[in-house]
C-alpha positions in Angstrom: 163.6 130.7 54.3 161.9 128.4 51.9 163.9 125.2 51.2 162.8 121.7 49.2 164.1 119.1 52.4 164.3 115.1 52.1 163.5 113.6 55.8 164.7 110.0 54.5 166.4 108.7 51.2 163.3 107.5 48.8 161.3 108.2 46.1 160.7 111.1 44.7 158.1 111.7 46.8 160.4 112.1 50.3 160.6 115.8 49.2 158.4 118.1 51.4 158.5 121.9 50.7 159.0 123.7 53.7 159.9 126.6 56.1 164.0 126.0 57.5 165.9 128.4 59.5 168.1 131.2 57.3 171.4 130.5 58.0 173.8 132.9 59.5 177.5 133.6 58.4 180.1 131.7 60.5 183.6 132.8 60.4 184.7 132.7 57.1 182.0 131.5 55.1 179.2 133.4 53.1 175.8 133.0 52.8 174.5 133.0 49.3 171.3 134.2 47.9 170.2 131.5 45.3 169.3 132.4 41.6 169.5 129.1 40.3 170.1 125.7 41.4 171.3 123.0 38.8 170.5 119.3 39.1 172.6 116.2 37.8 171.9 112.5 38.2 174.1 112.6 41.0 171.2 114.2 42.7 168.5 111.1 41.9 171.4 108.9 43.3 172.2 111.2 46.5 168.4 111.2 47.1 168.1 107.1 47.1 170.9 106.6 49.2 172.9 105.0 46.6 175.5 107.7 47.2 176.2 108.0 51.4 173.7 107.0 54.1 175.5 108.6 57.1 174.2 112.3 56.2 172.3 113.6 58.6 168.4 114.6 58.1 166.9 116.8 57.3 168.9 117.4 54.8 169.1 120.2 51.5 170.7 118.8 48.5 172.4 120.5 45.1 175.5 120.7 43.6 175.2 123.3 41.2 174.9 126.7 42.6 175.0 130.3 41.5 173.5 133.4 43.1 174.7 136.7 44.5 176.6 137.1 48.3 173.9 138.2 51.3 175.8 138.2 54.3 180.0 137.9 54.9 181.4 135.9 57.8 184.7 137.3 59.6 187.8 136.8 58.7 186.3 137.5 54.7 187.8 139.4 51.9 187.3 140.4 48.9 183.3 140.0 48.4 180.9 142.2 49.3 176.7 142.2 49.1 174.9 141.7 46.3 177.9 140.2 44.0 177.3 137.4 41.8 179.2 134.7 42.5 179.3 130.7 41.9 179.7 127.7 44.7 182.2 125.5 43.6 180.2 122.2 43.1 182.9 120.2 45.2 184.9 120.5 47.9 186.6 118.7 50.8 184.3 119.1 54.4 187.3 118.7 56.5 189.2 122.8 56.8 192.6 120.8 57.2 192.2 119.4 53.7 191.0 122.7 51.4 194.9 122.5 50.5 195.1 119.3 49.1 196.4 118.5 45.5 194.7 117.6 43.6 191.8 118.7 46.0 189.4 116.1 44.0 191.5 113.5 45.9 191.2 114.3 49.1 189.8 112.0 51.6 186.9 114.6 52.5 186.3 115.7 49.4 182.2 115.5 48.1 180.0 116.8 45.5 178.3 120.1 47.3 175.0 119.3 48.9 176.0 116.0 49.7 177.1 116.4 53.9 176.3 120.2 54.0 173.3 122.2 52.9 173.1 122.5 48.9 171.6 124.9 46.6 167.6 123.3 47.1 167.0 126.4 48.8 166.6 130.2 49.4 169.7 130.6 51.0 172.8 128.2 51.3 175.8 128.7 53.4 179.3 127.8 52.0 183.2 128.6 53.1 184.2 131.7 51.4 187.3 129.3 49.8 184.8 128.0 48.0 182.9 130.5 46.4 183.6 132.0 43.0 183.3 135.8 41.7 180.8 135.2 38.5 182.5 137.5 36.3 180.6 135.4 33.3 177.9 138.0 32.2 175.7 134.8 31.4 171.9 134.8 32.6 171.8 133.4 36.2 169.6 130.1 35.3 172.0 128.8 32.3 175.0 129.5 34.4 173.8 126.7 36.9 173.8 124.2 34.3 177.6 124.6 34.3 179.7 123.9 37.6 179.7 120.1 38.2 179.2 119.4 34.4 182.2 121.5 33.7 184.4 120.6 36.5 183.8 116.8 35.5 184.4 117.7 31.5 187.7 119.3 32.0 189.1 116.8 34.2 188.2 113.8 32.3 188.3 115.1 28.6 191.5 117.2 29.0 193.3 116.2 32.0 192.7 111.9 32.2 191.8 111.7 28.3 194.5 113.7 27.3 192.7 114.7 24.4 194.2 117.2 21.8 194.4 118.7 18.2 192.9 116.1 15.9 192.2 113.7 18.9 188.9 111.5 17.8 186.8 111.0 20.5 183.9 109.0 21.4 181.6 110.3 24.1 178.3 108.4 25.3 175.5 109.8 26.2 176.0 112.9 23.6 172.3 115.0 25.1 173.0 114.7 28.9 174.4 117.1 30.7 177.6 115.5 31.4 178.0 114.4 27.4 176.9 117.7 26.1 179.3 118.8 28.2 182.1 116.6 27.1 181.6 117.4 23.7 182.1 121.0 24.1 185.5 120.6 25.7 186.7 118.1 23.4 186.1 120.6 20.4 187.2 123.7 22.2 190.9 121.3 22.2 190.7 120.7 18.7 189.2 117.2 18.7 187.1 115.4 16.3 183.9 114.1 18.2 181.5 111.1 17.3 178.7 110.7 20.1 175.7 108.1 20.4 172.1 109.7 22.0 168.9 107.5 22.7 165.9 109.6 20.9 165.6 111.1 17.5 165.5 114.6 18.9 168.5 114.1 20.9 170.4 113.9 17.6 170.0 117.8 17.4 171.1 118.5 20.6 174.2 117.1 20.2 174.8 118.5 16.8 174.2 121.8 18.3 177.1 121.5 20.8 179.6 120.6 18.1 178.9 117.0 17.7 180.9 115.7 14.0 178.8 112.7 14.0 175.5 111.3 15.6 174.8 107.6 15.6 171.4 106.5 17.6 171.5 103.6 20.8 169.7 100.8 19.4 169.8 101.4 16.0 173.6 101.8 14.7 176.4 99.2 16.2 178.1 101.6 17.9 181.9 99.4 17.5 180.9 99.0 13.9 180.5 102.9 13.0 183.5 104.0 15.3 185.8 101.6 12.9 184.3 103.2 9.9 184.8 106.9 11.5 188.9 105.8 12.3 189.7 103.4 9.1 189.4 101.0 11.3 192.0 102.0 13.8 189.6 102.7 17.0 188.9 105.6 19.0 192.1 107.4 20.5 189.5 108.5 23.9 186.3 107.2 25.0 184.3 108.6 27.6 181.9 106.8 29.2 179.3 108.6 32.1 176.5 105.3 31.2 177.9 102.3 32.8 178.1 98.6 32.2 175.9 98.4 29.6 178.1 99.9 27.4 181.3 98.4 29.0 182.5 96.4 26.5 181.0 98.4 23.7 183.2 101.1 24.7 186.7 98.6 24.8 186.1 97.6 21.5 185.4 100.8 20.6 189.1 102.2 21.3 192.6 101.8 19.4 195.7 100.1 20.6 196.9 102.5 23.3 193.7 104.4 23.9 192.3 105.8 26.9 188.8 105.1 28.5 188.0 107.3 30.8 184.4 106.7 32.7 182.5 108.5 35.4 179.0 107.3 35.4 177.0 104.4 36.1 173.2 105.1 35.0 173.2 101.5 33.8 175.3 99.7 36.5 178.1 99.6 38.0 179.5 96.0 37.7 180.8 94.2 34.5 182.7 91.2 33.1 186.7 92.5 32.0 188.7 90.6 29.9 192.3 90.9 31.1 194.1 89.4 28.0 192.4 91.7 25.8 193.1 94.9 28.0 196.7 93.8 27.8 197.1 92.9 24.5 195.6 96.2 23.2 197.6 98.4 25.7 194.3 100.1 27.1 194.6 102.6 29.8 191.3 102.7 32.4 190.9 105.8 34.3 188.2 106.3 36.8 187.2 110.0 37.0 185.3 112.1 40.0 185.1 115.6 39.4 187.9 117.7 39.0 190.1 120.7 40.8 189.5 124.5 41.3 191.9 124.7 38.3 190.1 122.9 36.1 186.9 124.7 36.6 188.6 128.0 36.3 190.4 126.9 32.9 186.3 125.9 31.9 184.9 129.3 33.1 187.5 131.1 30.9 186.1 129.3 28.3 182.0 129.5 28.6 182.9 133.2 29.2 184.9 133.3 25.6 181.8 131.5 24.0 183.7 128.6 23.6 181.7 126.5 25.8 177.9 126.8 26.4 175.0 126.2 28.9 172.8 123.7 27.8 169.5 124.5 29.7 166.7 122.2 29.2 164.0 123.5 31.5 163.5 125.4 34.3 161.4 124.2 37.6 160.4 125.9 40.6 161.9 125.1 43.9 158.8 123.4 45.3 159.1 121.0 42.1 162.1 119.0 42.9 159.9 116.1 43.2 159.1 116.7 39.2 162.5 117.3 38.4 163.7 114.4 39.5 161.3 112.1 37.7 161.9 114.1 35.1 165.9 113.3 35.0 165.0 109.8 35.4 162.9 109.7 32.5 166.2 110.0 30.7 164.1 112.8 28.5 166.8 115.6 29.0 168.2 117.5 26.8 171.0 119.6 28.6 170.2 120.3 31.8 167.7 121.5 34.3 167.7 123.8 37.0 165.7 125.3 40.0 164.8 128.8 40.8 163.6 129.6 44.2 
């Protein structure tokens, strides 16, 4: 099979387009035919080394994985050829810990692609516990924006952020992926959403997912117009997938009481924290990474309502990954972008 392979963490550049073995089924895992393969910054990060640099080369990265069954292991039920299904876009490596709970916490638990083979191939070979009947009737290619951006949504929107009817919510990075993402999930629970995007025309991409209000990086004080928005009051969530940068934006940003919730670092991951301040205003700080088969379920049922939908930039062929990734680190998406083989 054809697979896009990295030798060596790098640039860009390390990916080489080439001819790997097709993998056979092993007792009780699938091998799935790839549609689609979606890409997150996780990937630009995985691909550096920034992420793990004990995985063994060469190695096939991506998270994001839908595509239809091709061959069945022993010892597997309930799929059969040809069915559309979805890899779950995280899951613990170690068999002994694919009961844990919450399975996002278990000591083996990674991002697909990042130990075994992702979804930047033909053919990808996954446990069968971790494979997903696509009953979502949604094209193949927009699907894949979904998993990890879903999965991460639900967990730190609904479960950490706790947000609910008439919650007001700030969420950075309103045109990524991730924030798109966000968005969505906060208004499908009844929230009223105020996000902050870089470029003009990400304005519209974030209005389009349900955004209430669009202020520009840059150009409006972000503290200043999230007063405005709450008399004053602050934010009652913020969630933050940008960093340090934005650190102490985003504490100034909340209300006595309220919840930050963060799971990015695009602009760094270290920052100054001003204890007195985080006590005084009874702040709650939640780290978030990924989220449980539950939650991704509970976020399926929703894109397949129309509640939720895929944001799908562009489209790149497998042998592009190279482009893709520059193109993710030009910080020029809108959405999301995927890989067809």
């Amino acid at each position: 099979m054809k697979a896009t392979v990295i030798h060596d963490f790098g640039t860009p550049a390390a990916f080489s387009y080439e001819d790997v073995p097709t993998p056979e089924p092993a007792d009780g895992h699938v091998v799935v035919k790839v549609a689609a393969c979606g890409l997150n910054r996780y990937d630009l990060y995985l691909r550096m080394g920034g992420i793990k640099r004990d995985i063994k080369m060469p190695h096939v990265m991506g998270a994001d994985i839908t595509g239809n069954i091709a061959a069945i292991g022993d010892g597997v039920t309930g799929f059969s050829e040809g069915q559309r299904v979805i890899v779950a876009p995280g899951f613990p490596i170690d068999p002994k810990e694919w009961d844990y709970e919450p399975i996002n916490q278990a000591a083996s638990y990674c991002v697909t692609g990042t130990y075994l083979w992702g979804g930047y191939a033909e053919y990808t070979h996954v446990p069968a516990r971790f494979v997903i009947p696509d009953d979502t009737n949604l094209p193949q290619d927009q699907l894949a924006t979904a998993p990890l951006c879903l999965t991460t949504a639900m967990h730190a929107v609904k479960t950490l952020g706790e947000v609910g009817e008439r919650s007001k919510v700030f969420i950075q990075a309103g045109a990524s992926g991730s924030g798109s993402m966000c968005i969505q999930v906060a208004k499908a629970l009844g929230a009223e959403v105020m996000t902050i995007v870089g470029a003009e025309p990400k304005v519209e991409t974030a209005e389009s997912v349900g955004a209430d209000y669009v202020i520009r990086r840059g150009i409006d004080d972000q503290v200043q117009r999230v007063r405005d928005w709450t008399d004053g009051r602050g934010a009652d969530v913020v969630i933050d997938n940008v960093g340090s940068e934005v650190f102490q934006a985003n504490m100034e940003s909340l209300r006595v009481g309220g919840i930050f919730v963060n799971f990015g670092l695009v602009s760094g991951y270290r920052t100054e924290f001003n204890l007195k301040n985080f006590f005084f205003s009874h702040h709650i700080l939640k780290g978030s990474m990924m989220g449980t088969e539950a939650e991704l379920a509970e976020g399926l049922a929703l894109l397949k309502l129309g509640k939720i939908k895929p944001v799908l930039d562009r489209t790149f062929a497998l042998n592009d990954a190279a482009a893709v990734h520059e193109y993710i680190d030009s910080r020029a998406v809108r959405g999301n972008v995927v890989l067809i083989p």
